[in-house]
N, C-alpha and C positions, 0 to 999 in steps of 0.2 A: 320704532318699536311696534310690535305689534301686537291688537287687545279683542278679546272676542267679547263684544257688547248683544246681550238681549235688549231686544226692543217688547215692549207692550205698551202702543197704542191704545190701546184704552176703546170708552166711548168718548159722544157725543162731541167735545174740541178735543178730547184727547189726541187723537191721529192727526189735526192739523198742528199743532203749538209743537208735536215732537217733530214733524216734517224739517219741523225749522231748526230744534234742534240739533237735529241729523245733519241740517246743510252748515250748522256752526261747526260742529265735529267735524265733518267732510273738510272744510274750509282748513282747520286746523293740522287736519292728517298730512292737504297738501302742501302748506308753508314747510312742517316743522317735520317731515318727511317719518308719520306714522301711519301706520294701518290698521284702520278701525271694521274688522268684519261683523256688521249685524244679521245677527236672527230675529225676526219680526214674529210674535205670538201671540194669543188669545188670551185675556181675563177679563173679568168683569160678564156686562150684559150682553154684549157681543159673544163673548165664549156659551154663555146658558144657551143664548139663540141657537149656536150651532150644535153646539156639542152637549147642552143639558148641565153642566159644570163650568162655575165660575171661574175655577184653577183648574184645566184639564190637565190630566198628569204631565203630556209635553210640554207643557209652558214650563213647569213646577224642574222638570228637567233640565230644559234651556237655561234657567236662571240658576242652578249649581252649578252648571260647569262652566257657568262665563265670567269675566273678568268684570263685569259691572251690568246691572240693570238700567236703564230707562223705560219712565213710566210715564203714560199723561194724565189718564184720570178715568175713574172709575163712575159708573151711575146711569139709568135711563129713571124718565119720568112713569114706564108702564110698570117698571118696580116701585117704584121710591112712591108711589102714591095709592100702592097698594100692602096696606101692612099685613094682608094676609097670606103673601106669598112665601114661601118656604124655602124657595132657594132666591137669591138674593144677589145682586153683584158684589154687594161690599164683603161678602163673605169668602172671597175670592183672596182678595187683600189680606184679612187679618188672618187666612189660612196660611197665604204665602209668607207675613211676616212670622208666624209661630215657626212656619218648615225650614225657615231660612236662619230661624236665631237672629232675626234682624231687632235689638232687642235695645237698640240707641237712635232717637230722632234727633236729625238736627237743624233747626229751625234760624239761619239768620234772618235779621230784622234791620234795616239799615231805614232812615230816611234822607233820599236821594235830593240834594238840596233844588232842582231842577222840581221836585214835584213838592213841596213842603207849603204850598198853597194849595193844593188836592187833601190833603190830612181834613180833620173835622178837629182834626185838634190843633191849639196856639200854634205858630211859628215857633215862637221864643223857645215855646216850653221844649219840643220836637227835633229843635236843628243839633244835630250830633250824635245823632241815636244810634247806635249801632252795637247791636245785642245780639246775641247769639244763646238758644235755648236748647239744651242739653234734655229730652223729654224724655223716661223710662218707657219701650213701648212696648213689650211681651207679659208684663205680671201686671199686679195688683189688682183692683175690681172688674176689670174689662175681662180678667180671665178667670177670675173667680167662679168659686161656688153661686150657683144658682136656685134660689128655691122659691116656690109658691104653694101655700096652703092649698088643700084638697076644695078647702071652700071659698079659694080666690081672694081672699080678704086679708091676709100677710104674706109678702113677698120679702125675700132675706136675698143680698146682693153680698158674695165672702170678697175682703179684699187680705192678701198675704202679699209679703218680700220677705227674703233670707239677705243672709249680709253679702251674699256671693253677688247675689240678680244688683244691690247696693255699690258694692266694691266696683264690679264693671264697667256701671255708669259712672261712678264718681273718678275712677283713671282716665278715664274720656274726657270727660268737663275740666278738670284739672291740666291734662295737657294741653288741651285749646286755651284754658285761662292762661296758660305759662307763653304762648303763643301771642297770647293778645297783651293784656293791662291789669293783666295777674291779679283779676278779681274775680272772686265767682260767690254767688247767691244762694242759699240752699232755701229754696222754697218747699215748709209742710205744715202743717196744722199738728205741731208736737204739743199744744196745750189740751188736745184731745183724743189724738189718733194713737194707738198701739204701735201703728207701724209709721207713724212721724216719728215717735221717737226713738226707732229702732234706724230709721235713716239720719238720724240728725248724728246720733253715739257713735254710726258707722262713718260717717262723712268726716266727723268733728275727728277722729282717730286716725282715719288715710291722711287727713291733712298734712301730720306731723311727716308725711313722704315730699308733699310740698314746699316748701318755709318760704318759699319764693311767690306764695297765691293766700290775699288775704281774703280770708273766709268771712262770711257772715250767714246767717240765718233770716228768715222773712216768713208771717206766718202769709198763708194764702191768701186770705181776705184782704190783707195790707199790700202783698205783693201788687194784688189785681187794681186796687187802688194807686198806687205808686206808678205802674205802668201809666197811668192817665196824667197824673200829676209831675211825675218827675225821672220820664225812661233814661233819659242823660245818663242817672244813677247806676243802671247797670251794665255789666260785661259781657259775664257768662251766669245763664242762670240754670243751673239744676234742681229738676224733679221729678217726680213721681208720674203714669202713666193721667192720669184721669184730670192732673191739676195743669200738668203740661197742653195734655187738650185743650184746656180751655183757658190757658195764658196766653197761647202760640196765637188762638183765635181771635183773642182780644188786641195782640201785638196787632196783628197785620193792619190796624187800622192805621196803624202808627205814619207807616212808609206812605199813603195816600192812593195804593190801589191793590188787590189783592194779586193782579195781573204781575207783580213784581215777586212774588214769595218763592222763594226754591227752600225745596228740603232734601234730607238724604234720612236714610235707614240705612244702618250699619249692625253685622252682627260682627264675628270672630270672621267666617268665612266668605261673607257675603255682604252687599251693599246694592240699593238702589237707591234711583236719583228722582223725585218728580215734583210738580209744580203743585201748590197747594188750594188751589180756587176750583177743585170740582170739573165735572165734567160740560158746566154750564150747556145743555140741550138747547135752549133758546137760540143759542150762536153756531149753533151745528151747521157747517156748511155754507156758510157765509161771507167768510174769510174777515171776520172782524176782531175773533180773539186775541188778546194780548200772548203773544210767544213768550215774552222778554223772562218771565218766570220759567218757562221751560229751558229755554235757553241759558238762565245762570244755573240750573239742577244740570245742566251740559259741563257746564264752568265746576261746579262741586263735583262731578265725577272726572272730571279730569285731574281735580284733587287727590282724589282719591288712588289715583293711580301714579299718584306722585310726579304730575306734568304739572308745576305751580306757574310757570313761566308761559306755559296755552292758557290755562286757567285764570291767568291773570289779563291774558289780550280778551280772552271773551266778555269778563268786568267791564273793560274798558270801551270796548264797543257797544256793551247795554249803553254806561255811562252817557258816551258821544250821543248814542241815539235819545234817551233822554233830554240832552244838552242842548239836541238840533229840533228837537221838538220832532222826528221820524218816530213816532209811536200810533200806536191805534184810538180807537176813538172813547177809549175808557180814560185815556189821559186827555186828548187831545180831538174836541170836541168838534170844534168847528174844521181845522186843516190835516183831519186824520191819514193814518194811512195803514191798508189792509194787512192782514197776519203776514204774508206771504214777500211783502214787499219789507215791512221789518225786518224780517228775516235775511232776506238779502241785499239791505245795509251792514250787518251784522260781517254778514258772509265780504261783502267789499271792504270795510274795516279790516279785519283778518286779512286779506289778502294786500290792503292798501290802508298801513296804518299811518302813515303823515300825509295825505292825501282825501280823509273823507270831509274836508270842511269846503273844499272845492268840489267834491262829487253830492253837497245837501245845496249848494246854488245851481250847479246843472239838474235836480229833483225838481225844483220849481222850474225852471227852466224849460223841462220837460226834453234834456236832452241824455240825461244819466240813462247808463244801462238797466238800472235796476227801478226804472221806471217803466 
């Protein structure tokens, strides 16, 4: 089959960790005899550079007319440490997600028993975890009404949802719970908020489309707490833009390195795939970033296009890699090993899956190819 993938590299690791991507993709096209044509385009701080716009309109084009985005990451420190600036890279993103309707994140959260000593949190409590976060990302405060008094000294932030922006999210969450352990969370703060309880009346009423997915409710604060205490507990959890932020942020401590997190944004038309750890600048060019994140946002867009059987070997070769201790030096401190060389274990997996536990003794060995 064949898919037309836009790329945007990003800044800073962005364009390395998707390199590897690309070569997991590639890897996959040639076992399972696909063809993956990328277009490679500009957002972020890179695009202002050249072009003065964060989303210049050909990017914003490449990404409706293709079959899937890939993203690596958005950010330079000559913005990000300057709050006076006016155009911005991140505004490149939340342009493209509003143009694209990409109006569903999806956050899994796994902890990879191979790194469950890396977590800051228990063993005990940790091992099983594997959640999956359903985030609203086009409405409520983020896109709200905005206002500041003339004399600076009140600032009003509007937050709205309608049941429609409600309903689309919650058919999303719902099928993935029917998918998974047909459980799903509704995280809001309905003992205060107007629009908790207009998500809780609309969730609690789709349900009866489900019978098969038991529901429950979790007010925010308790959620965030329970994550710490006792992640085991959930499945699939659904909410709101601004709560999901800052769940998703708190999860990722969970798995024991942020290098591991893939996400996707889905709208009706459109979908991209990227890794959620930032453009980390410090590591630009180094070749020490952890891929393993980008590379399962490879693994979710190949989901996405209904390839579960690729999607499911590239799991499995993070997995191995993990297993074999072939990771970078945010896992693996002392016998690390560089972005690029990850990468193509990944890509040898793929192409040699009963075969790479003889191809990690020829790595030390120093006689593997991919050494």
């Amino acid at each position: 089959m064949k898919f037309n993938i836009t790329v945007i590299p990003g800044d800073g690791i962005g364009p390395e960790v998707t390199e590897q991507a690309k070569k997991a993709l590639e890897a996959i096209s040639e076992v399972y005899d696909h063809t993956f044509v990328y277009e490679e385009v500009l957002m972020g701080a890179c695009a202002i550079d050249k072009t003065g716009n964060p989303l210049p309109e050909a990017t914003l084009t490449s990404c409706k007319k293709s079959d899937a985005i890939l993203f690596g990451a958005i950010g330079d420190p000559k913005y990000d440490n300057d709050p006076t600036a006016k155009v911005r890279p991140e505004q490149g993103l939340l342009k493209l997600r509003k143009e694209l309707g990409l109006f569903c994140n999806v956050r899994p959260v796994k902890a990879f028993d191979a790194l469950l000593s890396h977590s800051p949190l228990k063993e005990e409590r940790i091992k099983g975890t594997d959640i999956t976060i359903y985030r609203e990302l086009t409405g409520g405060i983020y896109f709200g009404i905005k206002e500041l008094s003339d004399d600076g000294k009140i600032a009003f932030d509007g937050c709205s949802y309608t049941v429609e922006e409600i309903e689309r999210m919650g058919h999303l969450a719902f099928k993935a719970a029917q998918n998974r352990k047909k459980r799903l969370t509704l995280v809001d703060k309905a003992n205060v908020l107007e629009t908790s309880r207009l998500w809780r009346k609309t969730i609690t009423n789709l349900a009866t489309q489900y019978p098969d997915v038991t529901v429950d409710t979790m007010f925010v604060d308790n959620a965030a707490m329970q994550l710490i205490l006792n992640p085991k507990q959930f499945d699939v959890i659904l909410t709101e833009n601004l709560f999901g932020d800052i769940l998703s942020d708190e999860a990722s401590v969970i798995g024991g390195s942020i290098g591991l997190l893939a996400s996707a944004s889905v709208g009706t038309d459109n979908a991209l795939f990227e890794p959620i750890h930032g453009s980390f600048p410090q590591a630009k060019g180094k070749d020490i970033a952890n891929p393993l994140a980008s590379i399962l946002s490879a693994a979710m867009l190949l989901k996405h296009l209904e390839l579960h059987k690729e999607a499911a070997v590239i799991e499995r070769a993070v997995q191995k890699s993990l297993e074999l201790g072939i990771t970078t030096q945010d896992i693996n401190s002392e016998n690390h090993f560089t972005t690029s060389k990850v990468g193509d274990f990944v890509v040898d997996y793929i192409h040699n899956q009963e075969d790479s536990n003889i191809n990690f003794v020829n790595v030390h060995m120093g006689q593997s190819t991919i050494i």
